[in-house]
C-alpha positions as CSV (number, residue, x, y, z in Angstrom):
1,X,0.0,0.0,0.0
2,X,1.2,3.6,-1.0
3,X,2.3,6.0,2.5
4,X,-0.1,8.8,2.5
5,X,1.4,10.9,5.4
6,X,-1.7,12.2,7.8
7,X,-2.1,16.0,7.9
8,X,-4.9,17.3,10.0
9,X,-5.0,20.6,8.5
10,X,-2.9,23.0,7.2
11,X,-0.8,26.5,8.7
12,X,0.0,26.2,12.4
13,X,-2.5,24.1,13.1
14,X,-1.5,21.2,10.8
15,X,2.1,21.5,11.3
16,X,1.6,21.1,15.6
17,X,0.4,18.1,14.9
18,X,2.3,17.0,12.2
19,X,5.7,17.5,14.3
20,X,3.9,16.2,17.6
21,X,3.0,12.6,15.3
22,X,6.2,13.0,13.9
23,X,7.8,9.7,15.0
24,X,5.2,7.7,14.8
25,X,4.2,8.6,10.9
26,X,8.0,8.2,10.7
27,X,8.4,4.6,11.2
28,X,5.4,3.8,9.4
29,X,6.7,5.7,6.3
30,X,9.9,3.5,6.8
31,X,8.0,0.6,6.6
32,X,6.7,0.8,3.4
33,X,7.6,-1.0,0.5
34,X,10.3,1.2,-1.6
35,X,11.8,2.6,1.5
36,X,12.5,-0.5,3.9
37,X,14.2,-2.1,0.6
38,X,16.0,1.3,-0.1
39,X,17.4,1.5,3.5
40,X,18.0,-2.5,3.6
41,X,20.0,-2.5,0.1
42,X,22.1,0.8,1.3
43,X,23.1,-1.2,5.0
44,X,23.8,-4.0,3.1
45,X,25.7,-3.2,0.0
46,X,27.7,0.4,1.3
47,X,31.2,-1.3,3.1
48,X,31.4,-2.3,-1.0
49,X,31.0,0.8,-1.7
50,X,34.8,2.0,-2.8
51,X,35.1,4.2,-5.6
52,X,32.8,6.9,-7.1
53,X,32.6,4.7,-10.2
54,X,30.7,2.1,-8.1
55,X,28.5,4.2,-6.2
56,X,27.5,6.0,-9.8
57,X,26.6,2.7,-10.7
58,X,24.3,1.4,-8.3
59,X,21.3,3.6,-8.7
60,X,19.6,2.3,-5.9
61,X,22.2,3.4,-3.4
62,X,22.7,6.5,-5.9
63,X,19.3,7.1,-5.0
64,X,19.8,7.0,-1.2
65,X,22.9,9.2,-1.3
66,X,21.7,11.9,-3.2
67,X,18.1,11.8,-1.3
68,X,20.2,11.7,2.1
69,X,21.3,15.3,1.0
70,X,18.1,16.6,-1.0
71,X,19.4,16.0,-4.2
72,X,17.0,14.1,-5.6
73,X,16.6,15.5,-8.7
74,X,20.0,15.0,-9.8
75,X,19.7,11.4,-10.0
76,X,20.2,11.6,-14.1
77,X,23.2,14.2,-14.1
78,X,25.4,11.6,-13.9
79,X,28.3,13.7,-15.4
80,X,28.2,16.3,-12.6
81,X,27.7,14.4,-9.3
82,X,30.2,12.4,-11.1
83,X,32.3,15.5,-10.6
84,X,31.0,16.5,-7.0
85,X,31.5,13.4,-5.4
86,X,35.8,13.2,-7.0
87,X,36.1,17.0,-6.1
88,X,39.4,17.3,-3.7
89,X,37.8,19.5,-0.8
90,X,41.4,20.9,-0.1
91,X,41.4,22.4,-3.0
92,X,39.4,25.8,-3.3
93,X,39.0,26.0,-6.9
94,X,37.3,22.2,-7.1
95,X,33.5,21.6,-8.1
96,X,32.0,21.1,-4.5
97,X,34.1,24.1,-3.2
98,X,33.1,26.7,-5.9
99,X,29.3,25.6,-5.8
100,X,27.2,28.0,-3.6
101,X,24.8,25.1,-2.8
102,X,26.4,23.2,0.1
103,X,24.2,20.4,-0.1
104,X,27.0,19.3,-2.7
105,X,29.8,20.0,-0.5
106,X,28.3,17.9,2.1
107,X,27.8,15.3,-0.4
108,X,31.4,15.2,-1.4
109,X,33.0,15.6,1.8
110,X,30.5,12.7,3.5
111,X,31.8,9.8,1.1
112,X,35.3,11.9,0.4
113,X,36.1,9.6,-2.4
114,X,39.7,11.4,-3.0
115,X,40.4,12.0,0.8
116,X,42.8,10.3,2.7
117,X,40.3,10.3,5.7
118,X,38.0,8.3,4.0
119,X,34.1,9.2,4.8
120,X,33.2,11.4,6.9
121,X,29.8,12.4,8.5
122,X,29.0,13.7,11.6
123,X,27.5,10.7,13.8
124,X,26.3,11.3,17.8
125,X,28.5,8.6,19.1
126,X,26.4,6.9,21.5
127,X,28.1,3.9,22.2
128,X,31.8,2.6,23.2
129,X,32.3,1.9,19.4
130,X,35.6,3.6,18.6
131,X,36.2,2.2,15.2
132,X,35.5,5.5,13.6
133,X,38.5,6.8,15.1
134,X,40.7,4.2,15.2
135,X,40.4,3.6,11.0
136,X,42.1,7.4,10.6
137,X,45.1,6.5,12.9
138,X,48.6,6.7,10.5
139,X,51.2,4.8,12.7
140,X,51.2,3.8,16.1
141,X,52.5,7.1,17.7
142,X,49.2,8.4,16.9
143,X,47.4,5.7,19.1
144,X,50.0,5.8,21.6
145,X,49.9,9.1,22.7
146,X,46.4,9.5,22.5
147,X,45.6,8.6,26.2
148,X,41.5,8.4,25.8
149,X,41.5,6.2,22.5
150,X,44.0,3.8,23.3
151,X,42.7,2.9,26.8
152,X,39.5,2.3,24.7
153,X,41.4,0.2,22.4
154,X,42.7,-1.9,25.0
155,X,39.9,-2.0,27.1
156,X,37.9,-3.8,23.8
157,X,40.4,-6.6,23.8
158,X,40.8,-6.6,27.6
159,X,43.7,-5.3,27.6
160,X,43.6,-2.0,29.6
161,X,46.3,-3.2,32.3
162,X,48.6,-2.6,29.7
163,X,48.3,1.2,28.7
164,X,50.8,2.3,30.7
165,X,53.8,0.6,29.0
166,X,54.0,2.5,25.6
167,X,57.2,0.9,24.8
168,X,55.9,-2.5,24.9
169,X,52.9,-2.1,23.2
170,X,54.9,-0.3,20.3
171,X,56.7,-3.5,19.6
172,X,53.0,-5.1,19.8
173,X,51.9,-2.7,17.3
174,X,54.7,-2.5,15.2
175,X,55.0,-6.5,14.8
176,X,54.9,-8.3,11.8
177,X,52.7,-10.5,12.0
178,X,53.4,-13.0,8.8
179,X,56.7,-13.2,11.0
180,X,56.2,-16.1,13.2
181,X,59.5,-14.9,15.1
182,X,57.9,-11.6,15.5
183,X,57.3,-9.7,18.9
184,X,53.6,-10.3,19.3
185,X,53.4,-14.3,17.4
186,X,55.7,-14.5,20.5
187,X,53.7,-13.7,23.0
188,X,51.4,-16.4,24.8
189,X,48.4,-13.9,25.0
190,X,47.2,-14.3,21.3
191,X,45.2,-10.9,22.7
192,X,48.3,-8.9,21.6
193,X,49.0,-10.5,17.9
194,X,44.8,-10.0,17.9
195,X,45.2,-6.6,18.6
196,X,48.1,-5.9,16.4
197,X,46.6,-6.9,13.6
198,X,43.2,-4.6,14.0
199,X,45.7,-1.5,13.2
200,X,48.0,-3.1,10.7
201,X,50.7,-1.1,11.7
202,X,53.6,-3.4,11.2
203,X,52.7,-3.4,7.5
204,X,53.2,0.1,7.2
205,X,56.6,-0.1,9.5
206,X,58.3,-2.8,7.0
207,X,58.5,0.1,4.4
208,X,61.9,0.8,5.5
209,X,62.9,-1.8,7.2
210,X,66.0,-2.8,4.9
211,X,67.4,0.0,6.4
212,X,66.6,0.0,9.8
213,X,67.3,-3.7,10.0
214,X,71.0,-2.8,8.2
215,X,71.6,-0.2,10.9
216,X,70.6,-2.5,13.7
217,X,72.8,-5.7,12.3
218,X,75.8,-3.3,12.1
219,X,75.1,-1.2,15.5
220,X,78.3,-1.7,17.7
221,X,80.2,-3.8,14.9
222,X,82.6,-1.2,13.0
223,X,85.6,-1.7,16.0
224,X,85.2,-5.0,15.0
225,X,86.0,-4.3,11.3
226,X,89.0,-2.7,10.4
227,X,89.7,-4.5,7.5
228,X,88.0,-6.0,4.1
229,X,88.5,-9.5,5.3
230,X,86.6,-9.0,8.7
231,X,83.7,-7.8,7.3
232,X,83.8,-10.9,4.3
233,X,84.7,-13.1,6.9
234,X,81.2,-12.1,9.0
235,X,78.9,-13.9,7.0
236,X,75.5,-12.1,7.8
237,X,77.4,-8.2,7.8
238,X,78.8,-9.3,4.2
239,X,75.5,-10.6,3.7
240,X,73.6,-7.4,4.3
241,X,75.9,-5.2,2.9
242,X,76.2,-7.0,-0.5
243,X,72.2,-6.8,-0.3
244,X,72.1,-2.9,0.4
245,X,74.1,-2.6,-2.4
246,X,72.2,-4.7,-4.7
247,X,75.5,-7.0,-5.2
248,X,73.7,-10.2,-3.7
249,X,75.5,-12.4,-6.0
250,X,78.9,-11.7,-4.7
251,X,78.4,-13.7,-1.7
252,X,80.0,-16.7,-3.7
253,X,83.0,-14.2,-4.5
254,X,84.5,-13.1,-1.2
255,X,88.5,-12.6,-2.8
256,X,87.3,-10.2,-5.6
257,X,85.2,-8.2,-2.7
258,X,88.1,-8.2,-0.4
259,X,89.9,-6.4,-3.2
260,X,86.8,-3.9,-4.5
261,X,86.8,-2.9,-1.1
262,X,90.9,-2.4,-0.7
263,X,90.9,-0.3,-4.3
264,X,92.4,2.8,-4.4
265,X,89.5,4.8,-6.2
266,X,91.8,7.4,-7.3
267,X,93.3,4.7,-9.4
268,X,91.0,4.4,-12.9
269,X,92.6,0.8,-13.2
270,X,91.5,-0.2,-9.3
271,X,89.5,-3.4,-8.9
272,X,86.8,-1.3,-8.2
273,X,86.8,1.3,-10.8
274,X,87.3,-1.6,-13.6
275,X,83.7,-2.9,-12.9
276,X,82.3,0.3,-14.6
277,X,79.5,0.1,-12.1
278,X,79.1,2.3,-9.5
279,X,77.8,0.3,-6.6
280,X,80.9,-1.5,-6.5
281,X,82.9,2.1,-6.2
282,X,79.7,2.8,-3.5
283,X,80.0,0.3,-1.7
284,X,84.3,0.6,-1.2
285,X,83.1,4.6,-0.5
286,X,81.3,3.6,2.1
287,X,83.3,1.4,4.2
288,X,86.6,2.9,3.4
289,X,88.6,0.1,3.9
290,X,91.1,1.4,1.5
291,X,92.4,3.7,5.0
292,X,93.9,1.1,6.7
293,X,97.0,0.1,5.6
294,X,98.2,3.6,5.8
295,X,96.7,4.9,8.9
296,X,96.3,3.4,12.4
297,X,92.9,1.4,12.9
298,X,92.5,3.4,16.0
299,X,92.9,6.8,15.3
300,X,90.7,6.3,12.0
301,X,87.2,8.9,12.0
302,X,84.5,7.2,11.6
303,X,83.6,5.5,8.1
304,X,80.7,6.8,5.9
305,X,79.1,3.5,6.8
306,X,79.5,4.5,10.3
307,X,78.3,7.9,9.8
308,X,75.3,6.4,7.9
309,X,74.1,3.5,10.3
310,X,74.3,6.5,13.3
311,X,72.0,8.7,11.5
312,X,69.5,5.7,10.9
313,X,69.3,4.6,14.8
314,X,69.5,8.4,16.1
315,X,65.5,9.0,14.0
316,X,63.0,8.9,16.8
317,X,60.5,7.5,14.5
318,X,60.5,5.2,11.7
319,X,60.6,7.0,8.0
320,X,57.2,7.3,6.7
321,X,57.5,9.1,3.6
322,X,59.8,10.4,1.0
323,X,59.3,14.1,2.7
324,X,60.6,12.3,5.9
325,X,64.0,11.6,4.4
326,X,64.6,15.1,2.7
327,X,64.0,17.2,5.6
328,X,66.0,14.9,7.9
329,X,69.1,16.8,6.6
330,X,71.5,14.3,8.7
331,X,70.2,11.4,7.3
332,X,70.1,12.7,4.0
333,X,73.8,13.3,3.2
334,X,74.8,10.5,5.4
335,X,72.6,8.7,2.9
336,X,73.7,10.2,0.1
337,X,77.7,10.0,0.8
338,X,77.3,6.0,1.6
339,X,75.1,5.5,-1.7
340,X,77.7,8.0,-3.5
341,X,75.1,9.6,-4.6
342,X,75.6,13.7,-5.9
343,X,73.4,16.0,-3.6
344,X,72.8,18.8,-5.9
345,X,69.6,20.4,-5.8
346,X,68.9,19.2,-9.1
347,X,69.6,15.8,-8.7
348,X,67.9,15.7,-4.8
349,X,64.4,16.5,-6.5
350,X,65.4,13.7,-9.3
351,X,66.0,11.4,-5.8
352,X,62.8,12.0,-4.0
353,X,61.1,11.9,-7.4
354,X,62.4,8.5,-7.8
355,X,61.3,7.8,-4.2
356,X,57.6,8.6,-4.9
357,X,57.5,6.7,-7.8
358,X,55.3,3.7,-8.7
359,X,57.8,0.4,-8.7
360,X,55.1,-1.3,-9.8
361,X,54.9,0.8,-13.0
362,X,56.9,-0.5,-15.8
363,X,56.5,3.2,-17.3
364,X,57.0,5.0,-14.3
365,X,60.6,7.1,-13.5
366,X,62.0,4.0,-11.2
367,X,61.0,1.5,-14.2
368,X,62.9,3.3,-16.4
369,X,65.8,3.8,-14.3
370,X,69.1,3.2,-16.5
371,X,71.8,4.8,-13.5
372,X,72.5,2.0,-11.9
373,X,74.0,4.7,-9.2
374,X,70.0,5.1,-7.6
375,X,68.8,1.2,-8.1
376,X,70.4,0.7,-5.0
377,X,69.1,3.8,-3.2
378,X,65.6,3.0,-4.6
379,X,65.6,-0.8,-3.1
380,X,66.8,0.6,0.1
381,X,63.7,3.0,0.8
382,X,60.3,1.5,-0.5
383,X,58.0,3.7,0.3
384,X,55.3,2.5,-1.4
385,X,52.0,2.8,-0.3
386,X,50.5,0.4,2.2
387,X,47.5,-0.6,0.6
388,X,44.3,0.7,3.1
389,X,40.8,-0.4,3.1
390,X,38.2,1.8,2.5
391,X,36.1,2.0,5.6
392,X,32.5,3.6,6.7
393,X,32.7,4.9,10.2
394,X,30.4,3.5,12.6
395,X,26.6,4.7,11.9
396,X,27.2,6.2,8.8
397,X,24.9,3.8,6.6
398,X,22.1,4.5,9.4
399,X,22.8,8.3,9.5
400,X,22.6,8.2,5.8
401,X,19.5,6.4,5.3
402,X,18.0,8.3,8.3
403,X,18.5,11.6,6.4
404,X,17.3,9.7,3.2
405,X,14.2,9.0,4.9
406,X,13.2,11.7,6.9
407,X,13.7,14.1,3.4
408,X,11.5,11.5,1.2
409,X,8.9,11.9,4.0
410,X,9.2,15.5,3.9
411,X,8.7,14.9,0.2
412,X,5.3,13.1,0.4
413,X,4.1,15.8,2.6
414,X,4.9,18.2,0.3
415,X,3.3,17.0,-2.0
416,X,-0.2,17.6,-0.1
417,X,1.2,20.6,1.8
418,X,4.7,22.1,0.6
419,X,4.2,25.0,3.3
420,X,4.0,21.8,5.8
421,X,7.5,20.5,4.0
422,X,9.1,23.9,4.2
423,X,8.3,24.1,7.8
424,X,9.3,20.4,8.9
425,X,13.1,20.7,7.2
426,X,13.5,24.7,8.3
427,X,15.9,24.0,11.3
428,X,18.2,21.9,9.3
429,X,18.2,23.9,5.9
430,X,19.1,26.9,8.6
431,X,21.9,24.7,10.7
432,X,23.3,24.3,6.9
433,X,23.4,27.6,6.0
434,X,24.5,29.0,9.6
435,X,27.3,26.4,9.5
436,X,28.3,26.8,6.0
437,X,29.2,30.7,6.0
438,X,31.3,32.8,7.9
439,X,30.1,36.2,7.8
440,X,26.5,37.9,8.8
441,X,26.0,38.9,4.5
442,X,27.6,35.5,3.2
443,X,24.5,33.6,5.4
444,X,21.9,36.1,4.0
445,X,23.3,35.4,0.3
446,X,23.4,31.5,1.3
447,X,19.4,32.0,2.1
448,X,18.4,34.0,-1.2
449,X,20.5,30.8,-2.9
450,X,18.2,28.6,-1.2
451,X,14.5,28.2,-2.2
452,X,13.0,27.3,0.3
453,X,14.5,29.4,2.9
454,X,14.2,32.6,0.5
455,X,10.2,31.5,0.4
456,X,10.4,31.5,4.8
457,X,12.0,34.7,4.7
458,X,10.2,35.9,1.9
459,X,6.7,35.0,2.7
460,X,7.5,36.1,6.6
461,X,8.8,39.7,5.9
462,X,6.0,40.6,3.8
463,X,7.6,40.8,0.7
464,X,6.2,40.6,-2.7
465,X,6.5,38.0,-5.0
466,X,8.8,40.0,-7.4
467,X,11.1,40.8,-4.8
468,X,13.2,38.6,-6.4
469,X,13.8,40.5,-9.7
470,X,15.8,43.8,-7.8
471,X,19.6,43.9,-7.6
472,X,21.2,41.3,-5.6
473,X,22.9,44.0,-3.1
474,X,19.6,46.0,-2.5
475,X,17.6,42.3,-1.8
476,X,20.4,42.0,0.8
477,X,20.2,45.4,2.5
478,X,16.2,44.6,2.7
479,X,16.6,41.5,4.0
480,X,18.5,42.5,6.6
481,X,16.3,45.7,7.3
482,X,13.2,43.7,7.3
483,X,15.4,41.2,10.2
484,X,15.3,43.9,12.4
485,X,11.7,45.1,11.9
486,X,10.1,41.8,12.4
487,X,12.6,40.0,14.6
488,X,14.8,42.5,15.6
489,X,18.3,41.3,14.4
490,X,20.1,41.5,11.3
491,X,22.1,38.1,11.5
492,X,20.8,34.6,10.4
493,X,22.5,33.1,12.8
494,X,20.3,34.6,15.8
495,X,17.2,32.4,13.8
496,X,19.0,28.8,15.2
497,X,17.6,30.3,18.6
498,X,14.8,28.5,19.3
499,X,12.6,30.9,19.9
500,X,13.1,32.8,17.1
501,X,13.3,29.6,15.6
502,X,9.6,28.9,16.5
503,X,8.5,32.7,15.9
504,X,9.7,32.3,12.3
505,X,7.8,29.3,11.6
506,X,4.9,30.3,12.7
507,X,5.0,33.8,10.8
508,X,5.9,31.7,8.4
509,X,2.6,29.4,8.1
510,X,0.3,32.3,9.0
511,X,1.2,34.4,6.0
512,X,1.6,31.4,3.8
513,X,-2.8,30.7,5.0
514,X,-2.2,27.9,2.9
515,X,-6.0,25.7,2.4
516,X,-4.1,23.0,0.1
517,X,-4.7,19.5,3.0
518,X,-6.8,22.0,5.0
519,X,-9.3,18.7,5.6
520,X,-7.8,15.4,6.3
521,X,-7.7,13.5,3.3
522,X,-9.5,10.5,2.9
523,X,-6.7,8.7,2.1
524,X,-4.8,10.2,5.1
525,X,-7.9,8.9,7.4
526,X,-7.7,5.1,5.4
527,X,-3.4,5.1,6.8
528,X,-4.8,6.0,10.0
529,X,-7.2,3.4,10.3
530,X,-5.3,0.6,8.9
531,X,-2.2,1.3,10.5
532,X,-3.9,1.3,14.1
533,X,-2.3,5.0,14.4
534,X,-3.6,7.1,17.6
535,X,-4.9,10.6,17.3
């Protein structure tokens, strides 16, 4: 059976008890046909929900998008939502920024497509779900030193005893877990590898750890190494150095490395220089065992390879991003001078350029990489991107379809009584508009831009209907005049008062005198009946 929404009259009269049945007319609307499988098709299908491509073309949940936002009637312009919904909202000059009609900002900026944030929507968070807020945390520092949100965390897993010792649970958090060796698979509590794994964290830690894991293996090892044979002799140091250098297969060759590593470089014909490959004049640069025979092991400064694994160990926290690496100025010529790599401006830009590029890509700048001078650089620091999944905060398919229903109701009462509709959504068109501007002339402009709210305004101020037609800056000035008359203030934002809330309304459905659902319909009375609804 079709919804018929029951109005007992129109004006003041109808809209009491429209708002006072509210709830109750609510539910049943929900209940009918189109609606309950609208809401039940959004719920079920939305965590699938990933790009704007799939959302386009899904009408259904198209449908419930665009109606959750009053957009109804742009369920065809396909091309431009298109557009909306990809808009970057940090940019000022993109589609949903430049439109004066917010309802397409909030569109945008509630499934944020091209965000890094993912969705986001304002949801009353009235239970201990946190998962909103742990889905936007970047590494574990951010949990860690958020007191409130990791006690939360914990607490879920029943693990709150433990917030207090940061450093352990950073090794928790930090694990990798398709290590069975690592920190939390060696725990007994399988809480902590369960835990772990909610945040993923380790995944985005094992970026770098070629490098970190280098600097840790040779930590406390360089007295130890004063010559070409003790570090060919120390099978996992020659190991790992060979493999920072992209030499791997030189393991099976430890004579000819003893003597790349004792070249003179300033010698053309060296051992070193006769490869006509620069990691092998790299990696002799970077321990500098050419030093030794003519200066005493103990009075030596400390190799570049020294200088190098210090730099690594000194960083507080783990390199996250290419930025990280260039603005570490430390790190970066001890990383340039132990991959012998030039540290002009020109060719830093052509380093971090390599570093943000797509490995992947066969096309991209590291695919095509012919100087063999960076391959090793490249390997060392991968910072791709940690693939994330997409996630809805908690309550965000309810909140949607919430707002979808409530606004297709308002719809079906508009269509016996619009005055009824305009009065029903007037709080939230005015929260829009009062939270959307800045100044007290950008809200008026944001109402004349709005319909419904210019008809309010309008139709309470006493103004004719070609009001409309005068110049833009004299509408505003009377506008604002007319505020003060009738309400006495100037500024929009004094209307989210409730009683000048409730004043406004009411003017509002007097001078509208509207006789359109003046009766109650017979079909309202037939919903009433059947549906066992209580005057």
């Amino acid at each position: 059976m079709t919804f018929s929404p029951i109005l007992l009259g129109g004006g003041v009269t109808g809209y009491n008890f429209l708002n006072r049945t509210r709830d109750t007319q609510q539910d049943l609307y929900n209940q009918s046909p189109q609606v309950a499988r609208d809401i039940a098709q959004f719920k079920e299908k939305i965590e699938g929900i990933k790009t704007t491509e799939e959302l386009m073309d899904n009408r259904a949940m198209l449908r419930v998008a665009l109606g959750a936002f009053g957009l109804d009637d742009d369920i065809d312009n396909r091309a431009f939502i298109e557009r909306v919904l990809e808009s970057d909202l940090d940019d000022s000059t993109s589609l949903a920024n430049r439109l004066a009609d917010k309802r397409y900002f909030a569109l945008a900026e509630a499934f944020n497509f091209q965000g890094d944030d993912g969705p986001q929507l304002d949801i009353e968070d009235t239970s201990p779900d946190i998962s909103g807020q742990l889905a936007r945390l970047k590494t574990s520092d951010d949990l860690l030193t958020d007191g409130p949100l990791l006690r939360a965390a914990l607490d879920s897993f029943g693990l709150k005893s433990n917030a207090g010792d940061v450093f352990f649970l950073k090794q928790v958090l930090e694990s990798d877990l398709a290590d069975p060796g690592s920190f939390a698979n060696q725990l007994s509590d399988t809480r902590y590898a369960e835990f772990s794994e909610v945040f993923g964290f380790g995944e985005k830690v094992k970026a770098n750890e070629s490098i970190t894991a280098f600097a840790q293996l040779f930590e406390g090892q360089f007295d130890g190494l004063q010559t070409a044979e003790d570090l060919v002799e120390n099978e996992v140091l020659f190991e790992a150095a060979l493999k920072m250098f992209n030499l791997d297969n030189e393991v099976y060759r430890p004579d000819f490395m003893v003597d790349v590593l004792t070249s003179d470089l300033s010698d053309a014909a060296s051992v070193a220089n006769a490869q006509n490959d620069p990691r092998y004049v790299a990696m002799a640069e970077a321990f500098e065992f050419y030093r030794t025979p003519a200066v005493a092991p103990d009075t030596l400064p400390p190799s570049t390879a020294e200088k190098f694994v210090e730099a690594v160990l000194d960083r507080d926290t783990p390199l996250q991003e290419p930025g990280d690496l260039f603005t570490d100025f430390r790190l970066f010529i001890a990383t340039s001078n132990f991959f012998d790599l030039p540290t002009s401006s020109a060719q830093t830009r052509y380093a971090q350029r390599l570093l943000e590029a797509d490995k992947t890509d066969p096309q991209s700048l590291v695919g095509l990489l012919q100087d063999e001078r960076y391959i090793p650089f490249v390997n060392a620091f991968d910072f791709q991107p940690v693939a994330e999944e997409r996630t809805y905060p908690a309550g965000f398919a309810d909140k949607i379809t919430a707002n979808y229903s409530e606004r297709q109701f308002e719809i079906e009462v508009g269509n016996s009584d619009n005055s009824l509709r305009v009065a029903l959504a007037l709080e939230r068109e005015l929260d829009t508009v009062i939270e959307a501007s800045t100044s007290e002339n950008s809200r008026w402009f944001a109402v004349m831009a709005s319909p419904a709210l210019r008809s309010v305004f309008e139709s309470a101020f006493r103004l004719p209907a070609s009001f409309g037609n005068i110049d833009i800056d004299a509408q505003l000035t009377e506008f604002k005049a007319r505020s003060v008359q009738f309400f006495d203030t100037s500024d929009v934002a004094d209307y989210a008062q409730p009683d000048v809330l409730d004043q406004l309304r009411q003017t509002y459905l007097l001078q509208q005198n509207s006789t359109v659902g003046a009766s109650t319909s017979s079909a309202g009375l037939a919903s009433a009946l059947l549906s066992g609804f209580q005057f």
